[in-house]
N, C-alpha and C positions, 0 to 999 in steps of 0.2 A: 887316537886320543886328541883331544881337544889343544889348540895350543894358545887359548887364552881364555880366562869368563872374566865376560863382563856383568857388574851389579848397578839395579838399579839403585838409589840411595833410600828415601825414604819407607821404612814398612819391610825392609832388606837388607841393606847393609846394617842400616841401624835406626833404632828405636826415637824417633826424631818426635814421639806424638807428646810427649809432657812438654818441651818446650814449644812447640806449638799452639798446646790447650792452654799454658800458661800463658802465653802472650793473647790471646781472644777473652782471655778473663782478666786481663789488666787494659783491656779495651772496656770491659762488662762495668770493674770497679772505676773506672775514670767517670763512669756513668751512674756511679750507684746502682748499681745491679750487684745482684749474686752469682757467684762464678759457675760455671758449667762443667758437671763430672766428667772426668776424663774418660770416661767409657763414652758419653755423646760426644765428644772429640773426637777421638782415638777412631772411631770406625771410619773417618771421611778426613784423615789425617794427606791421605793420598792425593786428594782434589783441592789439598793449599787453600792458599786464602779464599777460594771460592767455596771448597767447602763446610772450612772452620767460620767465616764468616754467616751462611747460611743456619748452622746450628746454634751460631752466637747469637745471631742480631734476627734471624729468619731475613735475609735478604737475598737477593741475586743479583747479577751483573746489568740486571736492568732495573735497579731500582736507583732512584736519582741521587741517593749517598754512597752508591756503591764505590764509585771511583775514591773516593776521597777517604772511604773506611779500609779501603785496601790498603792506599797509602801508607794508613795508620799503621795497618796492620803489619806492614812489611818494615817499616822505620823501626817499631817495637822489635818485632823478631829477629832481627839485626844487633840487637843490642842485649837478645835473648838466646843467641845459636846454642850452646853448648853447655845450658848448668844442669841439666838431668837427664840430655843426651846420652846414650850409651850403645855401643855395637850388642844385637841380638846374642843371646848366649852360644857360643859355638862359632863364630864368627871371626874371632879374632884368632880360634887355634886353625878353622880351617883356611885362612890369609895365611897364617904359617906355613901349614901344610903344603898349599901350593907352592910358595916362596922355595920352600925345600923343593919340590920339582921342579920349581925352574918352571913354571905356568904362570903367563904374563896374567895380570889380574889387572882393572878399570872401574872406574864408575860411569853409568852415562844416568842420567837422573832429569825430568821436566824442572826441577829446582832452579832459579838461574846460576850463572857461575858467580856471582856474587856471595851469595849464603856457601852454594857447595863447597867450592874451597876455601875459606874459612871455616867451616864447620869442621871438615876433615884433618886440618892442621889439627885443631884443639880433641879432636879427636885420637891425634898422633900417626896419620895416616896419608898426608897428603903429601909427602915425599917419597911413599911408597908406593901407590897407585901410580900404573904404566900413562893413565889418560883420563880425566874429569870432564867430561861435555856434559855441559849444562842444557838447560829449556832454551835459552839465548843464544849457543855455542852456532850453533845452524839455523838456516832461515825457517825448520820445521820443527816441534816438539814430537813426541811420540802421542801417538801411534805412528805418526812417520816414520821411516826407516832411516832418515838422515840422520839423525844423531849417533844409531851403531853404525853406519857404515862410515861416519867419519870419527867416532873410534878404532872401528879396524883399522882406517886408512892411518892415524895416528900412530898406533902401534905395529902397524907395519905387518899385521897378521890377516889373511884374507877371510871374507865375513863366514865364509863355509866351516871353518878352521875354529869359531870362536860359539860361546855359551853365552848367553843373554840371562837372567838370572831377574824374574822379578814377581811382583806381589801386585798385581795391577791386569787386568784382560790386555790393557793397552801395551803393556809391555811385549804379551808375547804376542802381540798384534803386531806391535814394531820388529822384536826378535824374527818370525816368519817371513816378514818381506822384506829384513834386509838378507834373508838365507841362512841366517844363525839357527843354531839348536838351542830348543829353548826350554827352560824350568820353570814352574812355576812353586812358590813356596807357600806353607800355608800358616804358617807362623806369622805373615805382615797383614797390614790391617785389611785386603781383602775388598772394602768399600761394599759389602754387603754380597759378595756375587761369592760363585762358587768356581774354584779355582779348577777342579774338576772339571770343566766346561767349556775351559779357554783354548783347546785343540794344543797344550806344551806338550813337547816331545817326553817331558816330566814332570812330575808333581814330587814335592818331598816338605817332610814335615821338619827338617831340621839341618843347619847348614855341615851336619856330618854327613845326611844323605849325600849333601852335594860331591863333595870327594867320591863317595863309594861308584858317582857314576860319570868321570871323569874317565 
């Protein structure tokens, strides 16, 4: 049995795309624009300011305002973490669950650790999480493997020993070379791909699978 899983944060642990989509449409209104359906959000919630950005404004990292709309972007959301934020349904019983086994549980997330752990406080959660590495925490983001293997090293569990847990190809890109066994789940937002695909050692539709295969 596994002696630890780690989750990624957004699209996973928890439902982060409203506060998200709300802060790109309070960029939209500052501009006089009309705000943008959370459904064209929500699918590209996973790719952060690069990808709410692109469905907001249609830009990319190479267009001459992008630096400065990200800016925006990130000052806002900072001041937006947590009003309609909520953990995925099933989530918080299966955080219990493990809790009762005694199964160290983590986040490792591209998020920086700025937003993360404030988020997860107000969430109720950040004193309970064994280890929070953020997109900043290490010199590599994921798909690197630095980030889990310095959550193992963190919690003191060897990377073989441990579940990676996320909604992203990148995840268990990162999960497989750090030596983790990995999940993918198909309730986060996915970014258009099939989760089917991503070579996880599992795929589950709901965070009570995850327990049944602990």
């Amino acid at each position: 049995m596994a002696c630890a899983v780690l989750f990624d944060l957004d699209g996973t642990f928890a439902d982060t795309a409203p506060d998200l989509g709300r802060t790109i449409n309070l960029m939209r209104a500052a501009r006089g624009l009309a705000p943008v359906a959370l459904a064209d959000t929500r699918r590209v919630t996973s790719l952060g300011a690069r990808g709410l950005l692109g469905v907001g404004f249609g830009i990319g990292p190479d267009h001459a305002d992008y630096t400065a709309m990200r800016e925006e972007f990130l000052r806002l959301y900072e001041d937006n973490l947590c009003r309609d934020t909520v953990l995925f349904p099933g989530m918080a019983a299966l955080v219990d669950a493990l809790e009762a086994r005694r199964v160290i549980w983590g986040i490792v997330t591209n998020k920086a650790e700025r937003y993360a752990r404030p988020l997860l406080q107000q969430l109720g959660y950040g004193a309970r999480a064994a280890c929070v590495i953020g997109g900043d925490t290490t010199a590599h983001m994921k798909p690197h493997p630095a980030p889990l293997l310095a959550a193992a090293r963190a919690i003191g569990i060897a990377a073989q020993d441990c579940i990676y847990v996320g909604d992203d190809q990148r995840d268990i890109e990162a999960g497989r070379a750090a030596g983790m066994r990995t999940v993918a789940v198909r309730f986060g937002y996915l970014n258009g791909s099939n989760p089917e695909a991503w070579g996880a050692d599992s795929v589950v539709s709901s965070p009570q699978d995850i327990e049944k295969i602990l």
